[in-house]
N, CA, C and O atoms as CSV, one atom per row, in Angstrom:
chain,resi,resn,atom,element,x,y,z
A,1,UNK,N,N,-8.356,1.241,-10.088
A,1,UNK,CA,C,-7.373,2.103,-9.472
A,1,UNK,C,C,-6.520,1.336,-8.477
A,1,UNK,O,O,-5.362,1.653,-8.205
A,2,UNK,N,N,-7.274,0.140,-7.869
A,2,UNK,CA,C,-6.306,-0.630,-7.372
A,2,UNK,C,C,-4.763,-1.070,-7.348
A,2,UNK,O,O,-3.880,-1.181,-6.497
A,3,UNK,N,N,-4.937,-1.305,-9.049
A,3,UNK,CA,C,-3.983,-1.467,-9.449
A,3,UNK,C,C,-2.467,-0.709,-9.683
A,3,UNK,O,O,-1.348,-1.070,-10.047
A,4,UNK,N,N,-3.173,0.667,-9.213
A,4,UNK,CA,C,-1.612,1.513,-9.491
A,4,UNK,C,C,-0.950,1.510,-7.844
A,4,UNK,O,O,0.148,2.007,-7.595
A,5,UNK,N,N,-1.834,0.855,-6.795
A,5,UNK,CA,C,-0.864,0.952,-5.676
A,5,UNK,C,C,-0.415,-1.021,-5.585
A,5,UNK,O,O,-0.172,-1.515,-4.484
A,6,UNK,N,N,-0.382,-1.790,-6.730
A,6,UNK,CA,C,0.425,-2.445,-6.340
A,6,UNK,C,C,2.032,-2.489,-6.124
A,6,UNK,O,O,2.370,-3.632,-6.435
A,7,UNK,N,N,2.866,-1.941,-5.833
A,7,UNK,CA,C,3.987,-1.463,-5.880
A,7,UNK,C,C,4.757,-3.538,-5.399
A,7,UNK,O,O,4.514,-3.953,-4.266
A,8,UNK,N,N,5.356,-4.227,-6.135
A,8,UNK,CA,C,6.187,-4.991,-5.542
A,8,UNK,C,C,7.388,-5.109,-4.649
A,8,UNK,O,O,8.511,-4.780,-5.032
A,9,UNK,N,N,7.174,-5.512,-3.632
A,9,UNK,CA,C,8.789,-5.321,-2.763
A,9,UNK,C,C,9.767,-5.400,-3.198
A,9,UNK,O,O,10.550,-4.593,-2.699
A,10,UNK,N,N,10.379,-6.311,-4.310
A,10,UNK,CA,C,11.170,-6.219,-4.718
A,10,UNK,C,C,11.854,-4.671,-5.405
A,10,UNK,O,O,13.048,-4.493,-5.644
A,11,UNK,N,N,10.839,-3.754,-5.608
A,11,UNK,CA,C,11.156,-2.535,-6.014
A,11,UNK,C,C,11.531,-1.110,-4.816
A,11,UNK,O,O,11.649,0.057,-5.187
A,12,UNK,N,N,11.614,-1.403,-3.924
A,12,UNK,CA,C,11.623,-1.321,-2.728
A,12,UNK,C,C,13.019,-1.409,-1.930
A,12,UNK,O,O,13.287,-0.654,-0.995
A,13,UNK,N,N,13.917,-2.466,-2.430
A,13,UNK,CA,C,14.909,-2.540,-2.066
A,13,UNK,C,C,16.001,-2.683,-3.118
A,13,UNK,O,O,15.535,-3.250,-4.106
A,14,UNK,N,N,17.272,-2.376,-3.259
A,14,UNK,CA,C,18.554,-2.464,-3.996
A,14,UNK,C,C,18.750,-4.269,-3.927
A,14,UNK,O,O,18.397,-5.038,-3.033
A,15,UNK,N,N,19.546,-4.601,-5.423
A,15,UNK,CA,C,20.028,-5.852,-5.188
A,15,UNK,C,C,21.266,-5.704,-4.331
A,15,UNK,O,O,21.672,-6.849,-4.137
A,16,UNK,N,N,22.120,-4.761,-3.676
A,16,UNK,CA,C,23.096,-5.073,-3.290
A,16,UNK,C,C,22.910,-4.459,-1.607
A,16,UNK,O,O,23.805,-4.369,-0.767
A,17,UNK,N,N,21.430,-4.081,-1.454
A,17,UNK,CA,C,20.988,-3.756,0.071
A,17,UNK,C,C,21.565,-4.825,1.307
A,17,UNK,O,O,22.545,-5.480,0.951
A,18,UNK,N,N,21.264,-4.979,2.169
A,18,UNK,CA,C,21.450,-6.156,3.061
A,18,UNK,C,C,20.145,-6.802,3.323
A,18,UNK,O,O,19.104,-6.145,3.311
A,19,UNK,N,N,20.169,-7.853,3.518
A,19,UNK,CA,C,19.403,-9.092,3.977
A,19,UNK,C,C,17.807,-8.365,4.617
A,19,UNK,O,O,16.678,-8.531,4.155
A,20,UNK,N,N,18.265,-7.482,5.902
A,20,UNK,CA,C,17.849,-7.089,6.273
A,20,UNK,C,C,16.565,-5.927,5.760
A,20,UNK,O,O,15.413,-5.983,6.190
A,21,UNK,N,N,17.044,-4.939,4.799
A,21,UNK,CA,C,16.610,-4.127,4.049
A,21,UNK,C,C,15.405,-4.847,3.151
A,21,UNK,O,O,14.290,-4.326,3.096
A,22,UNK,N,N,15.659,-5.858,2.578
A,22,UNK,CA,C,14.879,-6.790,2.031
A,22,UNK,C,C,13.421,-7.115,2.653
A,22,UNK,O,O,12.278,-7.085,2.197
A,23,UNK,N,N,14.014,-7.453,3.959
A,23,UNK,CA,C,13.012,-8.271,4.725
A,23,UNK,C,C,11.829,-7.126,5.226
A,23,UNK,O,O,10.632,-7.291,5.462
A,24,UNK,N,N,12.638,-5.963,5.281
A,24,UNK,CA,C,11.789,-4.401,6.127
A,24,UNK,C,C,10.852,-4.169,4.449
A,24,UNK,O,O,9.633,-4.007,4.388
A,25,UNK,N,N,11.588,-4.202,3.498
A,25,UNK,CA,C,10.551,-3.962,1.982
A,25,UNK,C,C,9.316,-4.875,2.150
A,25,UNK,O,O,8.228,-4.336,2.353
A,26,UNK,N,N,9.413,-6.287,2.077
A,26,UNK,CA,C,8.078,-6.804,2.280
A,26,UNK,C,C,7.507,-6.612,3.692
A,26,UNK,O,O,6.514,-7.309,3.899
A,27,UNK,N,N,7.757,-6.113,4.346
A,27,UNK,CA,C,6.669,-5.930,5.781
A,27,UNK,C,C,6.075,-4.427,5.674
A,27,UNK,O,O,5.414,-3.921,6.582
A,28,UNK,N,N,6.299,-3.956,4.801
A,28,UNK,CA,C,6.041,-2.207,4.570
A,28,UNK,C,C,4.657,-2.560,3.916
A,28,UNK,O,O,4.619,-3.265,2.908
A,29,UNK,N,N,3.437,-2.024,4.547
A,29,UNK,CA,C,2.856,-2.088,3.715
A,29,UNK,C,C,2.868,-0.668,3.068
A,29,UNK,O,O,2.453,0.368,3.588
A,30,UNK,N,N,3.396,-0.815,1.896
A,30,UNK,CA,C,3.814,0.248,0.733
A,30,UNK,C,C,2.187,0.934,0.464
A,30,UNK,O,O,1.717,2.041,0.728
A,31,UNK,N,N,1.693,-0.122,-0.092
A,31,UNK,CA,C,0.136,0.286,-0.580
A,31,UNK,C,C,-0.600,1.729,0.050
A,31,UNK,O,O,-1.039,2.788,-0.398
A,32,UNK,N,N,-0.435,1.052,1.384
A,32,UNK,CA,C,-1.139,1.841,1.966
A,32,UNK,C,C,-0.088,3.530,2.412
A,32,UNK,O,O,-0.686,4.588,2.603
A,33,UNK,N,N,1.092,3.453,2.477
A,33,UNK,CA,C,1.806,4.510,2.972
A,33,UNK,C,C,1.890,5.203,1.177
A,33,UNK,O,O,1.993,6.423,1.296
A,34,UNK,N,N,1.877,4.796,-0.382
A,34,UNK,CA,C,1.528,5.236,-1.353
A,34,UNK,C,C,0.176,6.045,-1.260
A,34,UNK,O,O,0.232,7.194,-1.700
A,35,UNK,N,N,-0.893,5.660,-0.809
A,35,UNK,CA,C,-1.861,6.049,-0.741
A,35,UNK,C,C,-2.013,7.551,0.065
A,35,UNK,O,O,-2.276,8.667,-0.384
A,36,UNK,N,N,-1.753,7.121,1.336
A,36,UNK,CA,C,-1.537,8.244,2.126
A,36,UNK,C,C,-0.640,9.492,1.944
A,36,UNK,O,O,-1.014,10.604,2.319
A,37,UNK,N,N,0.740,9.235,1.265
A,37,UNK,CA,C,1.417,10.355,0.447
A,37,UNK,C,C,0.235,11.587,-0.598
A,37,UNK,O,O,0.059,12.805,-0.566
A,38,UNK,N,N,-0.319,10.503,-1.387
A,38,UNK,CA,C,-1.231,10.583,-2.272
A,38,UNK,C,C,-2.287,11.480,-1.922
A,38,UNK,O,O,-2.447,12.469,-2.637
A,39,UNK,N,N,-3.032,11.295,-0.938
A,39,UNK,CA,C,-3.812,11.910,-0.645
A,39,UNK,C,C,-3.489,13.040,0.258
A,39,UNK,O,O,-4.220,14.025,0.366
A,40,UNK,N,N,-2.266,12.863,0.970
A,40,UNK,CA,C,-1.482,14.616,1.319
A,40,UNK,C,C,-1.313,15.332,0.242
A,40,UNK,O,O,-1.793,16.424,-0.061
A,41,UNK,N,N,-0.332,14.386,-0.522
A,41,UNK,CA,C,-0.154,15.573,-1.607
A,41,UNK,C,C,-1.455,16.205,-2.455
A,41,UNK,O,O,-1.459,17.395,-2.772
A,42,UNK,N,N,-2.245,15.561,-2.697
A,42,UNK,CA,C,-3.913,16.072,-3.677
A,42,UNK,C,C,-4.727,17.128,-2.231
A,42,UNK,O,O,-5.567,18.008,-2.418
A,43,UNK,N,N,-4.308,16.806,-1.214
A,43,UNK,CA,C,-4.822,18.284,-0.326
A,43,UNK,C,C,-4.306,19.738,-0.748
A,43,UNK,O,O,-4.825,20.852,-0.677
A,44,UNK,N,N,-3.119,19.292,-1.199
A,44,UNK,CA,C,-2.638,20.851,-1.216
A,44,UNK,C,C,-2.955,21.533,-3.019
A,44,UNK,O,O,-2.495,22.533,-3.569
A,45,UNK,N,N,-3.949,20.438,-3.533
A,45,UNK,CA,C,-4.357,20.898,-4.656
A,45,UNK,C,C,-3.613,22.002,-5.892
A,45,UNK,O,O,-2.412,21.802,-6.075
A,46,UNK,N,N,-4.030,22.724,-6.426
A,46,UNK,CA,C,-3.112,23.329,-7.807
A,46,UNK,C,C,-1.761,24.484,-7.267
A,46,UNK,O,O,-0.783,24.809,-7.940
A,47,UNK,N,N,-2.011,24.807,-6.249
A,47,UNK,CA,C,-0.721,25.480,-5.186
A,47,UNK,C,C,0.146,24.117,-4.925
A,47,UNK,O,O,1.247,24.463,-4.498
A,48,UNK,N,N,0.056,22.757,-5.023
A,48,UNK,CA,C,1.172,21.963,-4.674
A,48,UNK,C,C,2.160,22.037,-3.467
A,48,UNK,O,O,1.851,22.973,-2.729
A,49,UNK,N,N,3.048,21.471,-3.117
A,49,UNK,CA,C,3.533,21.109,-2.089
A,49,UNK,C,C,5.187,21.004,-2.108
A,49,UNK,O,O,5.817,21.153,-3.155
A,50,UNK,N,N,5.674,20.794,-1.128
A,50,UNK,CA,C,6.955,20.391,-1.098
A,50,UNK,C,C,7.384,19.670,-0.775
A,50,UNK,O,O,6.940,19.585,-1.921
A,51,UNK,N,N,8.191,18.371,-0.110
A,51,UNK,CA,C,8.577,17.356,0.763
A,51,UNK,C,C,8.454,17.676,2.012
A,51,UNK,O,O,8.216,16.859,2.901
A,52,UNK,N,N,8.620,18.996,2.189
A,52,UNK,CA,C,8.373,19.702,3.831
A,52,UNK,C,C,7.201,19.966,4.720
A,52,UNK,O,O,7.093,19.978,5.946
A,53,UNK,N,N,5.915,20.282,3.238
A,53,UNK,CA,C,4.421,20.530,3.465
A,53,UNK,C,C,4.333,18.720,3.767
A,53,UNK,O,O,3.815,18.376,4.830
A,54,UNK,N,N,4.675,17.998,3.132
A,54,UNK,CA,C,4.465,16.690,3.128
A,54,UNK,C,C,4.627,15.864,4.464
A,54,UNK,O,O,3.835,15.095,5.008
A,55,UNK,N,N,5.444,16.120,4.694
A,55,UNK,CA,C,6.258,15.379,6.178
A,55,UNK,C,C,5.826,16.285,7.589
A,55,UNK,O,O,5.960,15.845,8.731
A,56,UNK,N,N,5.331,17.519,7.277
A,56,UNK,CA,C,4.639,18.036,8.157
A,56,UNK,C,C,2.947,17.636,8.865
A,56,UNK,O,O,2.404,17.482,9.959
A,57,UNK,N,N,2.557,17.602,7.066
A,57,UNK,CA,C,1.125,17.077,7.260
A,57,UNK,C,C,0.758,15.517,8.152
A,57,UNK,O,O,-0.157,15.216,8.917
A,58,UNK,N,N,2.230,14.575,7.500
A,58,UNK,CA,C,1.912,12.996,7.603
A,58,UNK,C,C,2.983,13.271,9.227
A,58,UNK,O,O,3.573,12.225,9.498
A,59,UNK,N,N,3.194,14.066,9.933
A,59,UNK,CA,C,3.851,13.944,11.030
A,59,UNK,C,C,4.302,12.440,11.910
A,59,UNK,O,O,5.288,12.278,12.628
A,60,UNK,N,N,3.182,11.419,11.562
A,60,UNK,CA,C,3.094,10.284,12.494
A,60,UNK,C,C,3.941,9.532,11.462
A,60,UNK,O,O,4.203,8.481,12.046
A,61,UNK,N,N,4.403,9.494,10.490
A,61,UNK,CA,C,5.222,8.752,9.627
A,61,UNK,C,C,6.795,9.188,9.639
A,61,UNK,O,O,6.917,10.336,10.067
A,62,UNK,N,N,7.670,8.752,9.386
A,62,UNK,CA,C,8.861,8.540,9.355
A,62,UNK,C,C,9.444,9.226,8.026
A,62,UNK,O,O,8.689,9.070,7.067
A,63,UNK,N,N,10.446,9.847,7.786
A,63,UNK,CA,C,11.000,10.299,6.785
A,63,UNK,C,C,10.896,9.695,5.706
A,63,UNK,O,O,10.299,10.072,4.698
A,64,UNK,N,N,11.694,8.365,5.943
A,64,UNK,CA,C,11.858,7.690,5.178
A,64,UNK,C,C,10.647,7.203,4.549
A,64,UNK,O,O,10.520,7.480,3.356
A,65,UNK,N,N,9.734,6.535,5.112
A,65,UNK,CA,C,8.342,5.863,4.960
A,65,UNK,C,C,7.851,7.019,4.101
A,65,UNK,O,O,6.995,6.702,3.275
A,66,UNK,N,N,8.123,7.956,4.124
A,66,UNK,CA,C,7.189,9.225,3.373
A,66,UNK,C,C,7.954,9.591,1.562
A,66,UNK,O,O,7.651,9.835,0.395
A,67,UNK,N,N,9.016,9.401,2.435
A,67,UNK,CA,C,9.911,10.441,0.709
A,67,UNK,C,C,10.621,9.053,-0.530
A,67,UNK,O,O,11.212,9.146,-1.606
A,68,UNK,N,N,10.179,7.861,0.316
A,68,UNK,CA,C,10.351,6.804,-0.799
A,68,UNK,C,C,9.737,6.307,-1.356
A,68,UNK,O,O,9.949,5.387,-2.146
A,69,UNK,N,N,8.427,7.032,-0.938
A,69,UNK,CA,C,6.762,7.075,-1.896
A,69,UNK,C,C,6.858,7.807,-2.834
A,69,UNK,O,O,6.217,7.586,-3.862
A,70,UNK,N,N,7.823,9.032,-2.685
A,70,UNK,CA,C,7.475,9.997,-4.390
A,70,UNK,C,C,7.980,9.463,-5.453
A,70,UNK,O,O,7.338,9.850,-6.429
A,71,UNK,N,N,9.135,8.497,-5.847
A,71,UNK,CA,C,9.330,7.690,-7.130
A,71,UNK,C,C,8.457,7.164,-7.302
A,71,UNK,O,O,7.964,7.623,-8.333
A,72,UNK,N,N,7.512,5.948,-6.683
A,72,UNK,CA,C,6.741,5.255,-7.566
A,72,UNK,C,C,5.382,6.183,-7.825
A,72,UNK,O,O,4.672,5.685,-8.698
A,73,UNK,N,N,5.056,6.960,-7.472
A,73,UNK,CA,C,4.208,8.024,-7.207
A,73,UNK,C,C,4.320,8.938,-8.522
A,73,UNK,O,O,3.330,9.361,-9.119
A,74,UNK,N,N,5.079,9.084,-8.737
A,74,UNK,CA,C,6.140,9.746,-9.950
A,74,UNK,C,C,6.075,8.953,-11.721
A,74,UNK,O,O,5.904,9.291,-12.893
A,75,UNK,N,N,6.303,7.901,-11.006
A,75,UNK,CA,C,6.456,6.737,-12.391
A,75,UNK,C,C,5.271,6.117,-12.285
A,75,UNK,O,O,5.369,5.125,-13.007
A,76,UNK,N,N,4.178,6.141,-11.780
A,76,UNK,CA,C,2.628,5.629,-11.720
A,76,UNK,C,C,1.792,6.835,-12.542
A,76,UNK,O,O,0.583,6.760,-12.762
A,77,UNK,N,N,2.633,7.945,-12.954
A,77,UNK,CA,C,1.965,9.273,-13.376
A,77,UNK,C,C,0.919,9.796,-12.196
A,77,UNK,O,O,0.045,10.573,-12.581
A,78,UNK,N,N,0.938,9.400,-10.661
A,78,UNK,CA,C,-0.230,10.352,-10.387
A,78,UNK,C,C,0.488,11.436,-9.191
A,78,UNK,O,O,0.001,11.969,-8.194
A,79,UNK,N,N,1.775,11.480,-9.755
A,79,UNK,CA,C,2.234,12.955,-8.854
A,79,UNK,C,C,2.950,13.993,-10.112
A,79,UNK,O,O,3.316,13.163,-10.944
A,80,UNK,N,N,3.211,14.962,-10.491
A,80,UNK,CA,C,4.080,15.469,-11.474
A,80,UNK,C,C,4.979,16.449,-10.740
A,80,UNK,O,O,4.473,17.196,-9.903
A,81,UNK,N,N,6.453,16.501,-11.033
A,81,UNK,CA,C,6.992,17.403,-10.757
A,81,UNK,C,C,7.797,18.203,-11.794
A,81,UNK,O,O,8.228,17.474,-12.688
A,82,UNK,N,N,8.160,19.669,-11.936
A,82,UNK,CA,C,8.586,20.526,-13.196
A,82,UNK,C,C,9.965,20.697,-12.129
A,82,UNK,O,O,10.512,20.080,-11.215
A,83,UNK,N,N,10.145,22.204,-13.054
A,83,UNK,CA,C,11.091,22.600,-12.222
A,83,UNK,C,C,10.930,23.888,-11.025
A,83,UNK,O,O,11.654,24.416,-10.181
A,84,UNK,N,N,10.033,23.974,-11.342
A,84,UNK,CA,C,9.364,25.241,-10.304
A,84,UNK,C,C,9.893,24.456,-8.354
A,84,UNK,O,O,9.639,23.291,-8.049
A,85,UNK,N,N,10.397,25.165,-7.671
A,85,UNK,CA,C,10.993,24.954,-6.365
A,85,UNK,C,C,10.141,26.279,-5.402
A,85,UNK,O,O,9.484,27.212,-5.862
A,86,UNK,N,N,10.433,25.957,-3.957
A,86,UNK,CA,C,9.873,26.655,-2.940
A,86,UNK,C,C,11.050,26.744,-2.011
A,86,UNK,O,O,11.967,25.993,-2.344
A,87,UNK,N,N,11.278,27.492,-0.889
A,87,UNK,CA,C,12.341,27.754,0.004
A,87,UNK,C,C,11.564,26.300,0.802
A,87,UNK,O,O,10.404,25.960,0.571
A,88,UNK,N,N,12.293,25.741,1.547
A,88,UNK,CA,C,12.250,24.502,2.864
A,88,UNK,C,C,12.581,25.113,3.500
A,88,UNK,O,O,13.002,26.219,3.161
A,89,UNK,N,N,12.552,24.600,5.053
A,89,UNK,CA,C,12.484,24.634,6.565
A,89,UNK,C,C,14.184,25.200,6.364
A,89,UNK,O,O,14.385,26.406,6.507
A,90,UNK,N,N,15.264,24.352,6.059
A,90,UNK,CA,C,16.282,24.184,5.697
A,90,UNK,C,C,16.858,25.696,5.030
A,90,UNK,O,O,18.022,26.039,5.234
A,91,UNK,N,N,16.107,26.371,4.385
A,91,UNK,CA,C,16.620,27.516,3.322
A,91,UNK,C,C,16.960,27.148,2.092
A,91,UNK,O,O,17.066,27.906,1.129
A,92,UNK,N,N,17.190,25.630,2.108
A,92,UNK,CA,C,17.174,25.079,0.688
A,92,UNK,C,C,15.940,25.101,-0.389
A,92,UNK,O,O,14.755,24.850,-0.170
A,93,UNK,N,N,16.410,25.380,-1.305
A,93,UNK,CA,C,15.118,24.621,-2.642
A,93,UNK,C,C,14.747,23.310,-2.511
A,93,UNK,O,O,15.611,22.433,-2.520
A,94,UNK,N,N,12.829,22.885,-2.312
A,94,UNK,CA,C,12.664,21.637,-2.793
A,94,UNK,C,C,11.713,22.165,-3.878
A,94,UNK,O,O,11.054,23.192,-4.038
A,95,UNK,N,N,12.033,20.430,-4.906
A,95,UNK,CA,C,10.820,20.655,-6.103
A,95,UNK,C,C,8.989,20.756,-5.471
A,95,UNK,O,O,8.619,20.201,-4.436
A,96,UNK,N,N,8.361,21.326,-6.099
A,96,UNK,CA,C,6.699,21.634,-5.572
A,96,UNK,C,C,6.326,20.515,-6.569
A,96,UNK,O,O,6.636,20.503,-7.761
A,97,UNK,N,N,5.529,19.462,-5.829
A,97,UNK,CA,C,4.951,18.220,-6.263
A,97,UNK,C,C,3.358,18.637,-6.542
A,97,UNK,O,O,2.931,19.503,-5.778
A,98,UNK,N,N,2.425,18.125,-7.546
A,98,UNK,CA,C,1.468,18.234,-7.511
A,98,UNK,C,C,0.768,16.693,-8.080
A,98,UNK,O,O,1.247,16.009,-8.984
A,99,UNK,N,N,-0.423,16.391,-7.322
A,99,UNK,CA,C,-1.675,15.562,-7.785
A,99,UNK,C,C,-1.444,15.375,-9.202
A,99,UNK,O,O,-1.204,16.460,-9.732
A,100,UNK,N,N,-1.431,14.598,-9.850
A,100,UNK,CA,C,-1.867,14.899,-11.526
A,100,UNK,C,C,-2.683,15.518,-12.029
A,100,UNK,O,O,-2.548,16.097,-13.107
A,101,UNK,N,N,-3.769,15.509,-11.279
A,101,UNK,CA,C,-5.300,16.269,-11.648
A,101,UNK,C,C,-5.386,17.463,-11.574
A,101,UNK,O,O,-6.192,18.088,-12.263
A,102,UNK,N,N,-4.101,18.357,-10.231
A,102,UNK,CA,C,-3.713,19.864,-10.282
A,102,UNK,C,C,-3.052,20.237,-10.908
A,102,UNK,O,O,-3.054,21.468,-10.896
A,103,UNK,N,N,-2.062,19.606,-11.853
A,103,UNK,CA,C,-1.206,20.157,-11.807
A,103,UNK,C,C,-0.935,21.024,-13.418
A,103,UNK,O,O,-0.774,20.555,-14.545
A,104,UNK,N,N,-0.965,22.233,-13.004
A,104,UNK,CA,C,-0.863,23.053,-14.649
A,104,UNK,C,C,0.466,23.298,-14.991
A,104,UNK,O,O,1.194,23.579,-14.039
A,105,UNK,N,N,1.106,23.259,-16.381
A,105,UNK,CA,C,2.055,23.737,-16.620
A,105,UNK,C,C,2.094,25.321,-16.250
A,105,UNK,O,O,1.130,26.050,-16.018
A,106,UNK,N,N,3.412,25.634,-16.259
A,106,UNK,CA,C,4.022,26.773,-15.916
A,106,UNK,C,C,4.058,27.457,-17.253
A,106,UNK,O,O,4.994,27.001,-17.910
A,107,UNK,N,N,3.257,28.560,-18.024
A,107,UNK,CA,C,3.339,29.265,-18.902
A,107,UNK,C,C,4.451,30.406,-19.376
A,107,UNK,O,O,5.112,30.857,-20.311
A,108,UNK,N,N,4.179,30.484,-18.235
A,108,UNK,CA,C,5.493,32.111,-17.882
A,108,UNK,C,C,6.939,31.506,-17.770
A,108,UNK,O,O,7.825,32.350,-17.640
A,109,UNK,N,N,7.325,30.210,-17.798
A,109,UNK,CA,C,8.948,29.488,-17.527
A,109,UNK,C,C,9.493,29.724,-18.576
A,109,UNK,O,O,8.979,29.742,-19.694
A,110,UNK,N,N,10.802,29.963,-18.217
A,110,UNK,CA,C,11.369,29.853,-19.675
A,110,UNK,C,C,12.332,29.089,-19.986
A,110,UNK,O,O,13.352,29.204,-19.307
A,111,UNK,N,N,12.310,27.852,-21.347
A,111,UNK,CA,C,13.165,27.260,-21.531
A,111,UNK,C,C,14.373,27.036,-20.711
A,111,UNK,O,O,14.703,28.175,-20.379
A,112,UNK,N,N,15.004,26.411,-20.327
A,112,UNK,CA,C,16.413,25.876,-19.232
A,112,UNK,C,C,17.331,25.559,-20.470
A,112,UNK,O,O,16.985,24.820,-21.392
A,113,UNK,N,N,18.727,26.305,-20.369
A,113,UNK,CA,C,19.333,26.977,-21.080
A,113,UNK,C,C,20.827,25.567,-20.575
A,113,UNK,O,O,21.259,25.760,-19.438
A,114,UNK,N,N,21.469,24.384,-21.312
A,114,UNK,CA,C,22.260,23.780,-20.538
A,114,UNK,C,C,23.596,24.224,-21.044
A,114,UNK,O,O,24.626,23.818,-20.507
């Protein structure tokens, strides 16, 4: 399991970022702030979460440090998101993220019509 929090720095930053941006990717330890997303989000088990439940729970972390964990999180398969949404702090819609291990399809959805 090790292996799914190797995340490389290079993935971390844009080729056309600044110098700077670069240098903040390898000092992140990613691993460990992947992990910790990870295990917020698998608290809130088959009810799932939002970016808002998320950043509430990890309070001592930084926005950023938190919500640039859900892509690789995403593309590692161990977060899933549909289209099912929740109201935010905001009044806006965010998507409800779940664990892989919670997460059930939505039976009752119906097809998205483009």
């Amino acid at each position: 399991m090790n292996d799914l929090f190797d995340t490389p720095a290079y993935k971390l930053a844009r080729k056309n970022d600044p110098e700077t941006s670069k240098q903040s990717a390898e000092q992140l330890d990613v691993n460990y702030w992947e992990k910790k997303v990870l295990e917020t989000i698998k608290a809130f088990g088959e009810v799932g979460c939002i970016s808002d439940d998320v950043l509430h729970a990890m309070s001592e972390a930084r926005y950023s440090t938190v919500t640039a964990r859900y892509k690789q999180l995403k593309e590692k398969n161990l977060v899933k998101i549909d289209h099912r949404k929740r109201k935010a702090d905001s009044g806006r819609q965010q998507f409800i993220m779940w664990a892989t291990e919670y997460y059930r399809e939505d039976i009752n959805a119906l097809p998205e019509v483009s």
